[in-house]
C-alpha positions as CSV (number, residue, x, y, z in Angstrom):
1,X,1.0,-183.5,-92.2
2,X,-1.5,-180.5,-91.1
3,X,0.1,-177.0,-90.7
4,X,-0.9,-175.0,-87.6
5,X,-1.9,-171.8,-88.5
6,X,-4.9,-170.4,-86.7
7,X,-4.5,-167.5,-84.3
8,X,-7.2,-167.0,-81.8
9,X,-8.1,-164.2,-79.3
10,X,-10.4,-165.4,-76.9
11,X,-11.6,-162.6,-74.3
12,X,-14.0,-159.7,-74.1
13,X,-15.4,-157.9,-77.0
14,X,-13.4,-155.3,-76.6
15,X,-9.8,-157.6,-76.8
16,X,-11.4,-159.8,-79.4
17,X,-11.7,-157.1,-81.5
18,X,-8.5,-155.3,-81.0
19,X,-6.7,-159.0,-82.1
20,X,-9.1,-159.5,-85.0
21,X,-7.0,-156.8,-86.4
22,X,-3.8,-158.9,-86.8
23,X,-5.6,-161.9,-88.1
24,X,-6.8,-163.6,-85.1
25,X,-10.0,-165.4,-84.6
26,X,-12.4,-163.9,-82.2
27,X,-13.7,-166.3,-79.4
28,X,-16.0,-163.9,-76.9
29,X,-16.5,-164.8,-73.4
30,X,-17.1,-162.3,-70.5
31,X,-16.2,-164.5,-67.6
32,X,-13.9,-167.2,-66.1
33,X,-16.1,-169.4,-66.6
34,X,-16.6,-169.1,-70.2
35,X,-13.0,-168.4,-70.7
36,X,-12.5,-172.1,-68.9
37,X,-14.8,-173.8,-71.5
38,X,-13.2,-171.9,-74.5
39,X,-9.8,-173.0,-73.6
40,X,-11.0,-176.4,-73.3
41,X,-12.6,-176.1,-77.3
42,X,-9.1,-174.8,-78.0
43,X,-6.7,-177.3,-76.6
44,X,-8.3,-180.4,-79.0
45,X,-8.4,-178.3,-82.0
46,X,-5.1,-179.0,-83.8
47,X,-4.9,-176.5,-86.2
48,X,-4.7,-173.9,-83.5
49,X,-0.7,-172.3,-83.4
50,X,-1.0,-169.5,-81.2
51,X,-4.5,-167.9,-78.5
52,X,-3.8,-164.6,-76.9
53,X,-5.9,-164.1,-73.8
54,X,-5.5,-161.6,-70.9
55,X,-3.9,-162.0,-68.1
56,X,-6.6,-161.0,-66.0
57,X,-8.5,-164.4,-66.9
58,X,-5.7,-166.5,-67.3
59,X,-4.6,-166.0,-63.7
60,X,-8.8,-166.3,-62.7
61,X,-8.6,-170.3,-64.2
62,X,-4.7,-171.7,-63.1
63,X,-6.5,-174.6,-63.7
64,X,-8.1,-174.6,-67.0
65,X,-4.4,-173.1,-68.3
66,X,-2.7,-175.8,-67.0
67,X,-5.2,-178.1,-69.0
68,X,-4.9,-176.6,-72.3
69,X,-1.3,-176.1,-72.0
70,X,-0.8,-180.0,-71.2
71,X,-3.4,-180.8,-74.4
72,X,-2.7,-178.2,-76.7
73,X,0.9,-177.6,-79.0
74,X,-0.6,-174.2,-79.4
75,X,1.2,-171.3,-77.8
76,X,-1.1,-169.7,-74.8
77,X,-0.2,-165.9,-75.1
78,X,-1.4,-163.8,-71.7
79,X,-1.5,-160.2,-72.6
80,X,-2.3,-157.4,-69.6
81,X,-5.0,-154.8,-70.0
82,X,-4.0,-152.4,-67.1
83,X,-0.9,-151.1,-67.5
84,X,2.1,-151.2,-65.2
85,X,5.9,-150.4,-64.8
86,X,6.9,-154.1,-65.8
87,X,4.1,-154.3,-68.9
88,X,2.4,-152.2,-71.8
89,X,-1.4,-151.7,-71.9
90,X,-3.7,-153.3,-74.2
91,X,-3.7,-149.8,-75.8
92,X,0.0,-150.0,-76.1
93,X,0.0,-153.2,-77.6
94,X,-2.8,-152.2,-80.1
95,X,-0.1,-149.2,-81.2
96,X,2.4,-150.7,-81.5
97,X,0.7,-153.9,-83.8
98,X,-0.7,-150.7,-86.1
99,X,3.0,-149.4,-86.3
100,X,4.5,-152.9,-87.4
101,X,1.9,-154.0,-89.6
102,X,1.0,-150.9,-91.0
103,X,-3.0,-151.0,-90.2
104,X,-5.5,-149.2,-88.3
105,X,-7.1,-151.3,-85.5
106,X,-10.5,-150.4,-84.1
């Protein structure tokens, strides 16, 4: 039986990158529409366990979430960029994965 095990940040350079830190697999796109075919690529790959994306594009493409959620096992993580009372910034997020883990992310 194949093991899931891939993690995969698919967003901007600037998310991508932050993610690569923790082991995830960049996957660059700079618009809904490229976010859309990405998540498509995903859903069939079945070694895939886990893609963060942010929110901000998720809720751009309801549809092309709905289709990778219905295709794919893989967990489909929405993180937010801007930060708010009710969630941490991408910043945030980046301290507190270099405070866990114990490395420096660019």
């Amino acid at each position: 039986m194949e093991q899931n095990s891939r993690l995969v940040a698919v967003g901007n350079r600037g998310f991508v990158v932050a993610l690569a830190g923790i082991g995830a697999e960049p996957v660059r796109c700079e618009g809904a529409p490229e976010f859309a075919e990405a998540l498509k690529r995903l859903a069939i790959q079945r070694d895939v366990s886990v893609v963060f994306a942010p929110e901000p594009l998720m809720e751009a493409t309801p549809d092309a979430v709905q289709a990778f959620r219905a295709r794919s096992h893989a967990a489909l993580v929405g993180l937010p960029l801007l930060e708010s009372s009710s969630h941490p910034s991408l910043e945030q997020v980046r301290t507190l994965i270099e405070q866990a883990t114990g490395a420096r992310l660019i």
